[in-house]
N, C-alpha and C positions, 0 to 999 in steps of 0.2 A: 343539231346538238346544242344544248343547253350552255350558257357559259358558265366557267366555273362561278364558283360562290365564293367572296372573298371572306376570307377567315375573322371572326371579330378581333380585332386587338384587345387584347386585356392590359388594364390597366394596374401600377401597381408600384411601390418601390423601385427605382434604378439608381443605378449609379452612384452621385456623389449623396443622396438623399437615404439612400440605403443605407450607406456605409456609417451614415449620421442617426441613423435608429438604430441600429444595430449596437452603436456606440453607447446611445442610453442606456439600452438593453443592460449591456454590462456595467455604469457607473449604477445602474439600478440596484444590480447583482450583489457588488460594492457594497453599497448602502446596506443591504439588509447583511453581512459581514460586521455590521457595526454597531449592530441592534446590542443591548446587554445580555448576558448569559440566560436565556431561557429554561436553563434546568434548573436556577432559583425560583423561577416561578414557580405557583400554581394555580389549578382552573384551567380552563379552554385556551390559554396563551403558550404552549407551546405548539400545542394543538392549529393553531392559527398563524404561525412563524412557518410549522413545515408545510402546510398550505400553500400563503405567500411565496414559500422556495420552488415548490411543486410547479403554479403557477409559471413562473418565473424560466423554470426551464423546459416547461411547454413554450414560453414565446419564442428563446430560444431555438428552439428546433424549428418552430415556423418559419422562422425570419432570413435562416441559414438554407431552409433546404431548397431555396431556387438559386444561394451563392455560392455554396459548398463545391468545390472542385475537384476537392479528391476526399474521400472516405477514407478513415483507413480503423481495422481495429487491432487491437494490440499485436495478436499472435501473429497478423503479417508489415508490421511496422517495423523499423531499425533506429537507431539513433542517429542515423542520417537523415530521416525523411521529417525531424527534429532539431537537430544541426546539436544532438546531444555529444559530446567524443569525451572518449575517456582521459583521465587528466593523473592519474597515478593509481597505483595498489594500498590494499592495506592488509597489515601481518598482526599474529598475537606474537611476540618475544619468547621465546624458549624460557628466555628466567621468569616472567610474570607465570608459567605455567603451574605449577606446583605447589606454591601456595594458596592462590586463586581457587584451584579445582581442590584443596584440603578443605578448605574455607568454607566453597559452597557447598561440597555434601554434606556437611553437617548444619544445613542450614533446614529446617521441615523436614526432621526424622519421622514426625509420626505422621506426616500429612500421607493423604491417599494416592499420592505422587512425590513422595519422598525420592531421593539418588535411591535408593534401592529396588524400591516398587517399580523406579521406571524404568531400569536396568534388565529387572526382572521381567517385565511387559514388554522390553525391545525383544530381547530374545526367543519371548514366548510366538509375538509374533513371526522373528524368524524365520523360528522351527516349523511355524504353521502355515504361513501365507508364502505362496510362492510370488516373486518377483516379478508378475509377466505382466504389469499392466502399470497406470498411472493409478489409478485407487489400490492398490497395493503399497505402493507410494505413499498415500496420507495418512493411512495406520499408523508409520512411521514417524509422520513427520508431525500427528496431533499429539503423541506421546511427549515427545521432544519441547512442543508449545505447551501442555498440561506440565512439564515439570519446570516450564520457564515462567507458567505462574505462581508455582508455590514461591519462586525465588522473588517474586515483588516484592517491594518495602512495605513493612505495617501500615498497614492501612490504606492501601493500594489494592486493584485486582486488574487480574487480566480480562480484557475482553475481546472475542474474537467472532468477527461478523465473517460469514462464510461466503462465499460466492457471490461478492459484493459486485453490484451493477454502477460501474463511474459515469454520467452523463458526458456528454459529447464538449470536449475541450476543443474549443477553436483556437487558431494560429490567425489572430486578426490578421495579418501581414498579406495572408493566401488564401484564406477564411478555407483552410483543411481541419478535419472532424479529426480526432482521435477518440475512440470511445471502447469498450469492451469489459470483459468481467474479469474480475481478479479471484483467484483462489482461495485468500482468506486478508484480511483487515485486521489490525491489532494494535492496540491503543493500553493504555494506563490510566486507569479512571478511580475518582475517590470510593471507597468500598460503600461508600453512605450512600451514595448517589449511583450503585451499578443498576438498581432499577431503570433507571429516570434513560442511565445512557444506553441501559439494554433495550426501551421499550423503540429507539430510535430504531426503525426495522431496515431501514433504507438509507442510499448515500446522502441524499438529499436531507434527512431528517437527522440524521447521523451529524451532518454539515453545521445546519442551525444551532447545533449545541457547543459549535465551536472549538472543537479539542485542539489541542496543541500541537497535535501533529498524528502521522497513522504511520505505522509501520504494514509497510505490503511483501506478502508473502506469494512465491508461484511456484505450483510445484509440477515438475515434471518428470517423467518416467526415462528410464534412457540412466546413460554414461556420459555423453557429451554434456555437461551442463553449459559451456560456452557457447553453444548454437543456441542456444535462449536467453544469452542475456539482453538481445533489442528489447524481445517482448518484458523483462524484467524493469528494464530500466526504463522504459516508456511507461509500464504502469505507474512509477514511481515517479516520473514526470509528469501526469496526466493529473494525481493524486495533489501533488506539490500546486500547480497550478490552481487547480479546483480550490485549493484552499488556502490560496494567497502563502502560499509558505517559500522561504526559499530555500532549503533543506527537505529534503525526505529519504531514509531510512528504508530496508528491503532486505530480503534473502531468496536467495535462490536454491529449492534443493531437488533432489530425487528421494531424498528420508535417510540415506546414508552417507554421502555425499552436501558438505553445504558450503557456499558463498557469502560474503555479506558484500553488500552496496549501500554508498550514498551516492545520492545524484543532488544536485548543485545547480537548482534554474537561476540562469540570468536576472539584470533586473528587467523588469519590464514583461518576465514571462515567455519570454522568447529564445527557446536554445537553452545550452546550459551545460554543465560536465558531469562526469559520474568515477566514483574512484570503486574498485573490486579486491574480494579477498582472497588471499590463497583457498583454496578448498580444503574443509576438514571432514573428514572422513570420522562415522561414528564406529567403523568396524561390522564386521558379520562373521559371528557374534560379536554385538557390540561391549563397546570397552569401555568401564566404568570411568575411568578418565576422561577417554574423549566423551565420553554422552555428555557429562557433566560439564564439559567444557565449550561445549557447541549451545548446551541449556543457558550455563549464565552469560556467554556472548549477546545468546537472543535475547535473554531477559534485561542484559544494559540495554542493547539496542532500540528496546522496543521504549523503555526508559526515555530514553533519547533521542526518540525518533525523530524529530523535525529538529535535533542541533548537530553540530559537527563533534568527533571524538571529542570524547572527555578526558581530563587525565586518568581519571578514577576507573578509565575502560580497559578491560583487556585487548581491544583494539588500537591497534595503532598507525598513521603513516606510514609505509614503507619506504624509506629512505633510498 
């Protein structure tokens, strides 16, 4: 009998020399966070920015996939397996209500998502779409997003990248992945420039152009909206980190049913809090009131998405 054959040793990054290229990796990542605004350019230089980032988080994933310990992606994550815990609620006051929602429906009568049209649109849906699935759900809940853009300030638009793909966040500490797809992205971009940020197709390229912050949306099917909030809060984690922010902004809905969140990373990227809202309810058939009042929540929120409550928000700490 032949003896065995001993296996060749491969050679290769360990241990403390790993964990020191790995580290470049990331002050590399840095670096290009600090480049100037590429959507001033023009020519081949943005072109060549999302490249670089492209690049970038290919080495990434190389360099991680012989360290990485545990995978994990959003829909089976918690905010434990993050060391994210929640740190208080947040309420709209009974008295900001009424003026607020007087306010905003008279704000884009004639737009093609006016409070009326979109009123008229929840219902039609309604009447029509039965409730028995999760895309049933986003009918709902793009109507709700279409009339929180008419509510932007002049010369602002919404933009809302769909089924956006977040590259793999590592927890240098455990070197653990967080990665997975979000339901929708939304941002506040100057109306001059929605081309430049709509051509960004992807998170990576979306990245490079440096926005201010992204408000993340998940929407889920169901009643329990609380048996989702890990995965809500993680994506909003995941998002916050990616982009050096320490704030980000979130909603959680099923389209009649909605929450809002912030989450709050640490410094250093590591863990971090999240505060959540009572749930408002749009009605079936939906109520002119609340639609419009769940609209202009979304429309500050997304305003604001990478800062904490503003005075100016119909959000508030909940005491």
């Amino acid at each position: 009998m032949a003896p065995p054959t001993k296996r060749k040793k491969l050679s290769g990054l360990q241990g403390l020399k790993f964990t020191e290229a790995l580290d470049c990796v990331f002050r590399l990542k840095g670096l290009m966070n600090e480049y100037p605004d590429e959507a001033e350019n023009e020519g081949g230089a943005f072109e060549q920015a999302g490249e670089a980032g492209e690049l970038i988080e290919q080495l990434v994933k190389i360099m991680t996939t012989s360290a990485i310990l545990r995978s994990v992606t959003f829909s089976r994550t918690t905010p434990g397996h993050l060391n994210v815990e929640p740190t208080g609620a947040l309420c709209i006051p009974d008295e900001k209500v009424a003026e607020a929602v007087s306010t905003s429906r008279a704000v884009a009568p004639d737009d093609l998502w006016s409070s009326a049209r979109t009123l008229e649109h929840l219902n039609f849906l309604v009447r029509t779409v039965p409730p028995n699935c999760e895309a049933s759900t986003r009918l709902l809940i793009d109507a709700i997003f279409f009339r929180a853009a008419a509510l932007m300030p002049v010369g602002s638009s919404l933009l809302l990248h769909l089924e956006a793909s977040v590259p793999p966040t590592i927890r240098k500490e455990d070197t653990t992945s967080l990665s997975g797809i979000t339901d929708s992205l939304a941002l506040m971009v100057p109306t001059n420039k929605l081309a430049t940020w709509r051509s960004a197709g992807n998170f990576t390229l979306l990245k490079s152009l440096k926005p201010s912050g992204l408000f993340v949306a998940e929407a889920k099917y169901g009643p329990d909206l609380n048996a989702h909030l890990p995965q809500a809060v993680s994506e909003q984690y995941a998002c916050a980190v990616q982009l050096g922010k320490s704030t980000m902004r979130g909603v959680l809905t099923n389209g009649v049913e909605w929450t809002f969140l912030i989450v709050y990373v640490n410094v250093g990227g590591s863990g971090g809090t999240y505060r959540w809202s009572t749930i408002f309810e749009i009605g079936q058939p939906a109520d002119a009131n609340r639609v419009e009042l769940v609209a202009l929540a979304l429309a500050q929120s997304i305003q604001n998405c990478s800062e904490d409550i503003q005075p100016d928000e119909l959000l508030e700490w909940l005491a």
